[in-house]
Biotite code that builds the C-alpha atoms (Angstrom):
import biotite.structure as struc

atoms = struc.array([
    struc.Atom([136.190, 101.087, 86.726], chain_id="A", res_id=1, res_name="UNK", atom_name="CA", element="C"),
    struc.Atom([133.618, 102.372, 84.391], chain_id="A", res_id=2, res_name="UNK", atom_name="CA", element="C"),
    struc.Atom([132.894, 101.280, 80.977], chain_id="A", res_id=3, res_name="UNK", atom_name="CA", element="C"),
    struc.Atom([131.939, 103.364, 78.203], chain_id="A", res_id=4, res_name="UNK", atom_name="CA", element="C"),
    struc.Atom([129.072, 102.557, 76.501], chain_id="A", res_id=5, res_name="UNK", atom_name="CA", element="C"),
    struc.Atom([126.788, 103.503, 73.652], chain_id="A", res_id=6, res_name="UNK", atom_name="CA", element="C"),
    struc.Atom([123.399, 102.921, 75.343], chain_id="A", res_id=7, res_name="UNK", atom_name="CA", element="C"),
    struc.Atom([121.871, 105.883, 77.261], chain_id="A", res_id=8, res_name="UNK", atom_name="CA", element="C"),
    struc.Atom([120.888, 104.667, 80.872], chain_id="A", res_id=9, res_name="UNK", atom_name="CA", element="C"),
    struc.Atom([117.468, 103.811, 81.454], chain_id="A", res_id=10, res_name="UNK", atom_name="CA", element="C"),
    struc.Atom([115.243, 104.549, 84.373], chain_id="A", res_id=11, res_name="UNK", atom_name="CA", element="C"),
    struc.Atom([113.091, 101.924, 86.136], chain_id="A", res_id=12, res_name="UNK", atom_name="CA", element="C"),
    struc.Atom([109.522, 102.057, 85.709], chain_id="A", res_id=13, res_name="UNK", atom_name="CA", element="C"),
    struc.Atom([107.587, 101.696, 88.691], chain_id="A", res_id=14, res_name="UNK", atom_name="CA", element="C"),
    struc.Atom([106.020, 98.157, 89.243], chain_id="A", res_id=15, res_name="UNK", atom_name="CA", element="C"),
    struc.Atom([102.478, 97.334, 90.470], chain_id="A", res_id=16, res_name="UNK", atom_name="CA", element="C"),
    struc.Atom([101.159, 94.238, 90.914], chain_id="A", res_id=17, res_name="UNK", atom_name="CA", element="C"),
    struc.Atom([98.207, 94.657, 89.496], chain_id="A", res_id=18, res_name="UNK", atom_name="CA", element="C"),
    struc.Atom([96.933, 95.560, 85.882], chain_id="A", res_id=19, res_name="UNK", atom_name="CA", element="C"),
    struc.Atom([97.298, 99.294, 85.465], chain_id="A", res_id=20, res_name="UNK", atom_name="CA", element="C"),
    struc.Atom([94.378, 99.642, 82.974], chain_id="A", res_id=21, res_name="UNK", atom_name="CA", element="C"),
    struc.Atom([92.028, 98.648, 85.580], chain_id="A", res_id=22, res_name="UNK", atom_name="CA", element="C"),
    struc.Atom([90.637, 101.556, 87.970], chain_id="A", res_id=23, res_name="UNK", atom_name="CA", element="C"),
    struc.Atom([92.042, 100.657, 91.273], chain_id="A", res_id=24, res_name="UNK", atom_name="CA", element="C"),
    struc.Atom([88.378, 100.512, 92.781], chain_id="A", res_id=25, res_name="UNK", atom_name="CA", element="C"),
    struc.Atom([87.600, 97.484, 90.265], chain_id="A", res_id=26, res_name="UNK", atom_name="CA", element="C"),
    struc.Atom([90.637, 95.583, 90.664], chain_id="A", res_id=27, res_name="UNK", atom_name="CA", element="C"),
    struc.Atom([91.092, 92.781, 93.242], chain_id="A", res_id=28, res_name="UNK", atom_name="CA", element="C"),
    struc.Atom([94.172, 92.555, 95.559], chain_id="A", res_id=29, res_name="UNK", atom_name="CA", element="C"),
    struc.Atom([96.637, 89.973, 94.768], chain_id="A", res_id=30, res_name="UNK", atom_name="CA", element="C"),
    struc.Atom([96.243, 87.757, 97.703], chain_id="A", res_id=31, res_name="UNK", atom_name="CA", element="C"),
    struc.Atom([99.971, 86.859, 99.205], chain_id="A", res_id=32, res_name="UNK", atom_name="CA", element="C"),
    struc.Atom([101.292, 84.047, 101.911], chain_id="A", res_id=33, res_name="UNK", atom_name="CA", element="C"),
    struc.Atom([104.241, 84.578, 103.154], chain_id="A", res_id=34, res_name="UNK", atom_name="CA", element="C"),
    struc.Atom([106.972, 81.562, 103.951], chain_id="A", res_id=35, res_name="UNK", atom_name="CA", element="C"),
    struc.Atom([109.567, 82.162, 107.121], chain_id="A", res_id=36, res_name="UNK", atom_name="CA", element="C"),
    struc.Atom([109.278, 84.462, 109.023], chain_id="A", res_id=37, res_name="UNK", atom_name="CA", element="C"),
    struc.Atom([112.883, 85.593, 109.427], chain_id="A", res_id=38, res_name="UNK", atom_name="CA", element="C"),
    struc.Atom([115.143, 88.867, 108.160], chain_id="A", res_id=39, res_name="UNK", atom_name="CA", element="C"),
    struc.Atom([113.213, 88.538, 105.140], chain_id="A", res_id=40, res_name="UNK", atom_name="CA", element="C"),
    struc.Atom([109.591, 88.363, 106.407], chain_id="A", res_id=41, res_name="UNK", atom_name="CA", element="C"),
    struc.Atom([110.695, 91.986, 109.085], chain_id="A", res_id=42, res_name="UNK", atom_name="CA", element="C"),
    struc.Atom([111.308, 93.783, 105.643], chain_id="A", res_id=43, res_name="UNK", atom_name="CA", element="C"),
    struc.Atom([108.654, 91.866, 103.146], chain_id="A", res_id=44, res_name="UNK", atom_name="CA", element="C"),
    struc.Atom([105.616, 91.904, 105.415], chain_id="A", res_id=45, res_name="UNK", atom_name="CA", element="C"),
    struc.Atom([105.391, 95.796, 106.411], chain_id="A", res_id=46, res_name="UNK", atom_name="CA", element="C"),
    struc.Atom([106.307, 96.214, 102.293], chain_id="A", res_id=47, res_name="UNK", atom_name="CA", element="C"),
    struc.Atom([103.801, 94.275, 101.267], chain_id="A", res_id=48, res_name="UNK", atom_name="CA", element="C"),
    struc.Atom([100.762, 95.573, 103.487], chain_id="A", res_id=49, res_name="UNK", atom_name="CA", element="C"),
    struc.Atom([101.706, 99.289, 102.363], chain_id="A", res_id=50, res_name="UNK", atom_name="CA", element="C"),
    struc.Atom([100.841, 98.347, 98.842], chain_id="A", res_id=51, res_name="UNK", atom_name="CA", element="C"),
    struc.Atom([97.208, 99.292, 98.778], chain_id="A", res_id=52, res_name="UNK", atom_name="CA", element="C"),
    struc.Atom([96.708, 96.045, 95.407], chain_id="A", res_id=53, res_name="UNK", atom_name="CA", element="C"),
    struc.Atom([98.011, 93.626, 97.926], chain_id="A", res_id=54, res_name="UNK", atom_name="CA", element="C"),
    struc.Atom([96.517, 91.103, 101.012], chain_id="A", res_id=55, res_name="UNK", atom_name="CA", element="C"),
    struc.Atom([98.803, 89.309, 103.212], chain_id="A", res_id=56, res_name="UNK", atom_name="CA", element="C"),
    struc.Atom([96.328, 86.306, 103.713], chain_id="A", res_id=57, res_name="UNK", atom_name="CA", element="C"),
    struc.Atom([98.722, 83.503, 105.565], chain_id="A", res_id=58, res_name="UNK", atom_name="CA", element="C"),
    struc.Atom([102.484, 83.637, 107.122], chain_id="A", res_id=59, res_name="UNK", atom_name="CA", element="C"),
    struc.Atom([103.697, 80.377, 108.458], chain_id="A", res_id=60, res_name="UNK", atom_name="CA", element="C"),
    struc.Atom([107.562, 79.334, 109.743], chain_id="A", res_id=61, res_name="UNK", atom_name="CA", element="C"),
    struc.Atom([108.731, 76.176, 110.835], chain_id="A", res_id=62, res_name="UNK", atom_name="CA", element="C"),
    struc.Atom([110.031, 77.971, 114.317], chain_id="A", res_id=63, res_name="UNK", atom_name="CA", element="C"),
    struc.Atom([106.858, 77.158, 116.677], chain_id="A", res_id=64, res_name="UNK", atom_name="CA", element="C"),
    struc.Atom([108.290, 80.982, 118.106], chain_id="A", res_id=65, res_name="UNK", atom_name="CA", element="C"),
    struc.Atom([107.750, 82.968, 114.934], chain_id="A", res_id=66, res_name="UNK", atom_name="CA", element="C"),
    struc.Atom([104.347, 81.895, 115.343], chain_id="A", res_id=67, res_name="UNK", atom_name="CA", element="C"),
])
């Protein structure tokens, strides 16, 4: 069922972790640990190191074989 409505539909704006008003070269990367290491982490972690403003620093599960 749609709805009508009087609000045009907005776009999302694409996010960055980082302050856009600072030249990428002069920025530092936000620094990230990561917690589990289950579904999540398999989509998350190869996310996250494709971001070129971002460091995964630390991962850590409480499953001695995710280790």
């Amino acid at each position: 069922m749609t709805l009508p409505t009087d609000r045009p539909t907005r776009q999302p704006r694409p996010i960055s972790l980082v302050d856009t008003n600072t030249p990428a070269s002069d920025a530092s990367p936000v620094r990230v640990g990561v917690i589990g290491l289950g579904f999540g982490a398999d989509v998350h972690i190869p996310a996250l190191k494709h971001l070129p403003e971002t460091d995964v620093v630390a991962v850590c599960s409480k499953r001695p074989e995710h280790a």
